[in-house]
C-alpha positions, -999 to +999 in steps of 0.1 A: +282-757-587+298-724-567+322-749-551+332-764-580+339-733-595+356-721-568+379-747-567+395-737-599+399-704-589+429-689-575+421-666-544+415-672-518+404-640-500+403-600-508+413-579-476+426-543-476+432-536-507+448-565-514+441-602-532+452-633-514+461-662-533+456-696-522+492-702-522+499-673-500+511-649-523+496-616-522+488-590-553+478-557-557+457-547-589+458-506-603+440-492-630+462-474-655+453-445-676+466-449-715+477-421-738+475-421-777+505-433-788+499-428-822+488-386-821+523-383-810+552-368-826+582-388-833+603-368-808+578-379-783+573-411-790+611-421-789+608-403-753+582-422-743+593-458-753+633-445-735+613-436-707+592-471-703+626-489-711+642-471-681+611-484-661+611-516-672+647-518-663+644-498-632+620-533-618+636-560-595+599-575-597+577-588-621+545-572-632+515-582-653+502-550-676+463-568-681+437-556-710+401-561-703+376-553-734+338-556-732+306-544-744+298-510-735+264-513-722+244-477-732+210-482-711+220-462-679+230-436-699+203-435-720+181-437-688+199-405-676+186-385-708+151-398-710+149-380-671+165-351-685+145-348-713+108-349-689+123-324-670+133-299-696+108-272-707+119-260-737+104-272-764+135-268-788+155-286-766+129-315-758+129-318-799+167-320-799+172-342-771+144-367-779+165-372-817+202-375-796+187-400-782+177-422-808+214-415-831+226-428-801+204-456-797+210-466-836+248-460-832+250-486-806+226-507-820+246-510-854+282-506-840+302-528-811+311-501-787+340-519-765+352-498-737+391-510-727+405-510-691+440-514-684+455-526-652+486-535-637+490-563-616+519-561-589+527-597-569+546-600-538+558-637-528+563-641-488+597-660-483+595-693-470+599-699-434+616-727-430+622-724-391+609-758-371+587-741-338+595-751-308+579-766-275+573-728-264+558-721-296+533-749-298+523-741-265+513-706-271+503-711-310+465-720-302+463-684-286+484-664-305+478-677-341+455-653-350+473-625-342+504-636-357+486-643-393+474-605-387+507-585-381+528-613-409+502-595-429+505-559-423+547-567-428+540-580-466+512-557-473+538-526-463+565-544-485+537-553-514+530-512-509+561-502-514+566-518-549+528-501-558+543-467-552+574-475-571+554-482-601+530-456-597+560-433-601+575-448-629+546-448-651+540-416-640+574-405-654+558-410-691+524-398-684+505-426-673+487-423-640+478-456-619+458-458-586+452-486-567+420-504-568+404-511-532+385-538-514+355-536-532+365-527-563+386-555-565+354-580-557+339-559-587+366-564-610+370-607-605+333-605-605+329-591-639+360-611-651+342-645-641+308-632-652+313-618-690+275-612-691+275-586-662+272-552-671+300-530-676+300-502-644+321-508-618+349-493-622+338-461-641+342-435-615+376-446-606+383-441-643+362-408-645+384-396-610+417-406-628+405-385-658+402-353-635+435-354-626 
């Protein structure tokens, strides 16, 4: 069954901060931060949607801007508050505590609490080589193969790069911050996206860090 799933999917590896396609194409996934659009004024707004245009235009590349909504799952949470609650002394508190923890328990058992992540996917396509090796070059290719799959990589990954920073700045020029998810958070991230029923953790401290900003 893993192979058969595993033939309809797409990548083919995750190395240094980067997804690797089957194909050979290479992507590069950030979270984005979101602002309320609505809370703003109309002057604001019209900046905003001016400033996004500009970006938009500003692209020689495509991008994919990706939604992912699931089911906020409370337990940790309320975990973290039953321990708080055994080690407070107060009594007060205890009393206050212990009924915050069942509203919240009854709010999320009467109310689908969705958390949303955006993210924005950024491809790179290598060009295609068309050049026919040569004697020399079949030669040496058992020996040197490895190494030459290793620094083709570091070229694309630097180009790939450079287009993550370019977006990075022009979101940021409308106040939305994007940082680039890494090896493992990228595992985390297809994991949950093939796996609906896996709980919904991963990638809260990178949103919680982008917050602090």
């Amino acid at each position: 069954m893993p192979d058969l799933i595993q033939k309809h999917i797409d990548i083919k590896d995750i190395k240094d901060d980067v997804v690797i396609l089957k194909s050979g194409e290479l992507r590069a996934i950030l979270m984005a931060s979101s602002l309320n659009f609505a809370l703003k004024s109309t002057e604001e707004q019209d900046a905003i949607c001016f400033r996004y245009q500009e970006f938009l235009n500003s692209l020689d590349f495509p991008v994919q801007i990706m939604v992912s909504s699931r089911k906020f799952i409370i337990d940790p949470y309320i975990e973290m508050l039953k321990k708080k609650l055994e080690e407070q002394s107060n009594e007060l508190l205890r009393i206050q505590t212990t009924e915050y923890i069942e509203f919240v328990k009854q709010l999320t058992e009467t109310t689908n609490i969705m958390t949303e992540s955006f993210y924005v996917v950024i491809p790179l396509t290598p060009p295609i080589l068309t050049k026919k090796p040569t004697w020399i070059d079949k030669i040496f290719r058992k020996n040197k193969k490895t190494e030459i799959k290793k620094e083709r990589f570091e070229q694309l990954k630097t180009q790939l790069w450079q287009r993550v920073e370019f977006v990075q700045n022009g979101l940021q020029n409308f106040g939305i911050r994007a940082v680039p998810l890494n090896t493992q958070e990228l595992i985390e991230l297809f994991y949950k996206l093939y796996n609906p029923s896996a709980k919904e953790e991963p990638e809260l401290e990178k949103a919680k860090q982008m917050r602090m900003q």
